[in-house]
Rosetta silent file (secondary structure, phi, psi, omega in degrees, C-alpha in Angstrom):
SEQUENCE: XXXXXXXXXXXXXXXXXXXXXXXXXXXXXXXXXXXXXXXXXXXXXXXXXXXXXXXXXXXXXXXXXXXXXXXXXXXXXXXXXXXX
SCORE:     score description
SCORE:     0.000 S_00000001
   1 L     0.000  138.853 -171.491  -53.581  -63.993   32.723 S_00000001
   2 L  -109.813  132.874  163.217  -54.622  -67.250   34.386 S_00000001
   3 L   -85.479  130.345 -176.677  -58.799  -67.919   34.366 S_00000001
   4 L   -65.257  -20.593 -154.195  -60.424  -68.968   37.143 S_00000001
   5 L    74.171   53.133  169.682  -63.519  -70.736   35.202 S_00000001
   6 L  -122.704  143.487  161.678  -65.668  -68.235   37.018 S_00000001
   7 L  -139.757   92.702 -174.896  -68.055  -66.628   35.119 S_00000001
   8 L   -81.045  128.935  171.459  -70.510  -63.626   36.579 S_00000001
   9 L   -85.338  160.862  156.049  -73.043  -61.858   34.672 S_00000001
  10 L   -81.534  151.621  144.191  -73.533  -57.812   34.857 S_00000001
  11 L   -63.063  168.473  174.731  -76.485  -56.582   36.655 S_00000001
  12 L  -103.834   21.126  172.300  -78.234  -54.002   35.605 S_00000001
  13 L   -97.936   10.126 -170.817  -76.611  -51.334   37.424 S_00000001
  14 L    95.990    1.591 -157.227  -73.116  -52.356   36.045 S_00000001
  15 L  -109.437  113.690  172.143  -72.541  -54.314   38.846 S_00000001
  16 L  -124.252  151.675 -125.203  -70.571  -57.897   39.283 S_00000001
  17 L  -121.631  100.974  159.422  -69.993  -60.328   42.130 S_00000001
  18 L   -69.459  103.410 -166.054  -66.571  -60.806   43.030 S_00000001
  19 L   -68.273  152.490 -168.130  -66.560  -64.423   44.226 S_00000001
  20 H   -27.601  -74.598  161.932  -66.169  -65.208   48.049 S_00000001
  21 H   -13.827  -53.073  100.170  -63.082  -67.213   46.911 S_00000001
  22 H    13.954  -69.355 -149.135  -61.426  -64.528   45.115 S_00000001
  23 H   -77.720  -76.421 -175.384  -61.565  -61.673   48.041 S_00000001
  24 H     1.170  -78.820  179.288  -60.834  -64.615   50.560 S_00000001
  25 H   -39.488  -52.803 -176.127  -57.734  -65.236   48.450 S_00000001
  26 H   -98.062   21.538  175.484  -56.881  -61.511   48.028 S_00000001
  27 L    67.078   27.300  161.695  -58.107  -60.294   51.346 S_00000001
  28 L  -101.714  130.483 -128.188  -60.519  -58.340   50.169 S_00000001
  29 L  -123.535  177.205 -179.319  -62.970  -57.253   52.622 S_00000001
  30 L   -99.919  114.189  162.831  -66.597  -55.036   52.789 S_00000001
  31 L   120.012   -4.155  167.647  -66.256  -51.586   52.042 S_00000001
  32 L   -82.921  157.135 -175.204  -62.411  -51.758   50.708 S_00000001
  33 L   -79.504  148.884  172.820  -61.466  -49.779   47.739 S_00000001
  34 E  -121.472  161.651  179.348  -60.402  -52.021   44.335 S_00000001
  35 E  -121.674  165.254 -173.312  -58.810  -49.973   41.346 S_00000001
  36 E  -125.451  112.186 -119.458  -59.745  -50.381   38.027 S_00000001
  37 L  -146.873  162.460  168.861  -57.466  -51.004   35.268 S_00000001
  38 L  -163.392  123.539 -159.162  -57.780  -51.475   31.610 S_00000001
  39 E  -127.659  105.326  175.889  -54.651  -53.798   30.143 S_00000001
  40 L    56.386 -110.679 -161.956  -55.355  -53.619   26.120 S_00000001
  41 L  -128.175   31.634  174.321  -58.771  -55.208   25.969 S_00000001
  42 E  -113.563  156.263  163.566  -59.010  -56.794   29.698 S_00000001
  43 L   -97.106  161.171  141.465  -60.549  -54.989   32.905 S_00000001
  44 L  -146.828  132.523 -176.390  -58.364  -55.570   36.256 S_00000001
  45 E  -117.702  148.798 -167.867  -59.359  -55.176   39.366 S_00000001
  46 E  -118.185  118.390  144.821  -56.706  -54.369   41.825 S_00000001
  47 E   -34.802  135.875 -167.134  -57.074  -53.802   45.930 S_00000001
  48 L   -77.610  154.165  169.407  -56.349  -50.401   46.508 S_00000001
  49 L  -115.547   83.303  160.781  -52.639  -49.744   48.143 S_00000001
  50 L   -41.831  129.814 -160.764  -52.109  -46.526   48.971 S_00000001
  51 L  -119.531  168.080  145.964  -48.710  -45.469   47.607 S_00000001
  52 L   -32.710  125.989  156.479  -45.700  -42.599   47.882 S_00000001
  53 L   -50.306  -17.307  178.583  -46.475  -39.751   46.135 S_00000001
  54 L  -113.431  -78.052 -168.459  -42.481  -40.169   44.775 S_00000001
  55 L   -80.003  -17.475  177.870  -41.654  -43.140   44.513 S_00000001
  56 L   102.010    2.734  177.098  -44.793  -45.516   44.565 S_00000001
  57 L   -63.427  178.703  174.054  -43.793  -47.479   47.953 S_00000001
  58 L  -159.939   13.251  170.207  -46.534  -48.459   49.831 S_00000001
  59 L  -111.368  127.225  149.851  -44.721  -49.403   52.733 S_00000001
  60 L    97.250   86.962  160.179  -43.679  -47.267   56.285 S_00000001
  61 E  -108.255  141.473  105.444  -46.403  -43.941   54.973 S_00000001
  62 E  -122.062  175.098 -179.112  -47.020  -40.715   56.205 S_00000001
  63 E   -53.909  123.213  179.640  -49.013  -37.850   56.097 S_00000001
  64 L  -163.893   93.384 -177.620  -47.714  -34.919   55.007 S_00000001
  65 L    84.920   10.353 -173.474  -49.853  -31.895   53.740 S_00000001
  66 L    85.448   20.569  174.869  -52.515  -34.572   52.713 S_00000001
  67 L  -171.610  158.354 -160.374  -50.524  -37.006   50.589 S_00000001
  68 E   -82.170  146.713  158.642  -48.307  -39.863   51.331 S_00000001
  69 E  -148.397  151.234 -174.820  -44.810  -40.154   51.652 S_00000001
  70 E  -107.050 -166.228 -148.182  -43.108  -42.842   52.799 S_00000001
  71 H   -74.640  -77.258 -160.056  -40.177  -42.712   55.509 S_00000001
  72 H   -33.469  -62.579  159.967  -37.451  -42.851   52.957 S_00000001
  73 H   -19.475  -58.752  168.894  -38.866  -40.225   50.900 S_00000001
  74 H   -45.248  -74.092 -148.519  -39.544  -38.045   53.966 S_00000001
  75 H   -69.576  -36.956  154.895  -36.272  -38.342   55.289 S_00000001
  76 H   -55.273  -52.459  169.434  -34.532  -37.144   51.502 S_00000001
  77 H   -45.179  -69.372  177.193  -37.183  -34.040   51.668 S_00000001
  78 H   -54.415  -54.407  156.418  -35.787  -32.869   55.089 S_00000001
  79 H   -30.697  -78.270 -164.835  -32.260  -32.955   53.603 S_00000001
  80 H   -44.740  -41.132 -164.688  -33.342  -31.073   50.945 S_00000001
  81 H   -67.531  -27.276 -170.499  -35.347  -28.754   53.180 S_00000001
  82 H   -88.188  -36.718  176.046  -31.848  -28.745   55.820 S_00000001
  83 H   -71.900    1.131 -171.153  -29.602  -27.409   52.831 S_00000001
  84 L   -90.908    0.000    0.000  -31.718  -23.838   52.093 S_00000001
């Protein structure tokens, strides 16, 4: 892991200031979800992706039943679903 030399205190609701710089860099904007990670003895916070429920893409999704699938996925499901 490379350090920025940023250093934030917690608040006292648990709460720390992601600097402008930072989101800037990673696009992250007010009111998107970050994930929360915990690698050994580190925190990471990730912008959320919404992924395939099979494989973990996170490109070309849709909806289906309330969970993602992406096209490729999809289009293997209707085969299965065309051989019954």
């Amino acid at each position: 892991m490379k350090s920025t030399g940023i250093v934030r205190k917690v608040d006292e609701l648990g709460r720390v200031v992601i600097p402008i710089e930072l989101r800037n860099k990673f696009n992250i904007n007010i009111k998107d979800p970050i994930e929360i990670f915990v690698d050994g003895s580190s925190i990471v916070l990730k912008k959320f992706e919404p992924n395939c429920v099979f494989c973990g893409s996170s490109k070309n999704l849709i909806s289906y039943k309330d969970k993602l699938v992406c096209e490729k996925c999809a289009g293997h499901i209707s085969e299965l679903r065309s051989e019954d």
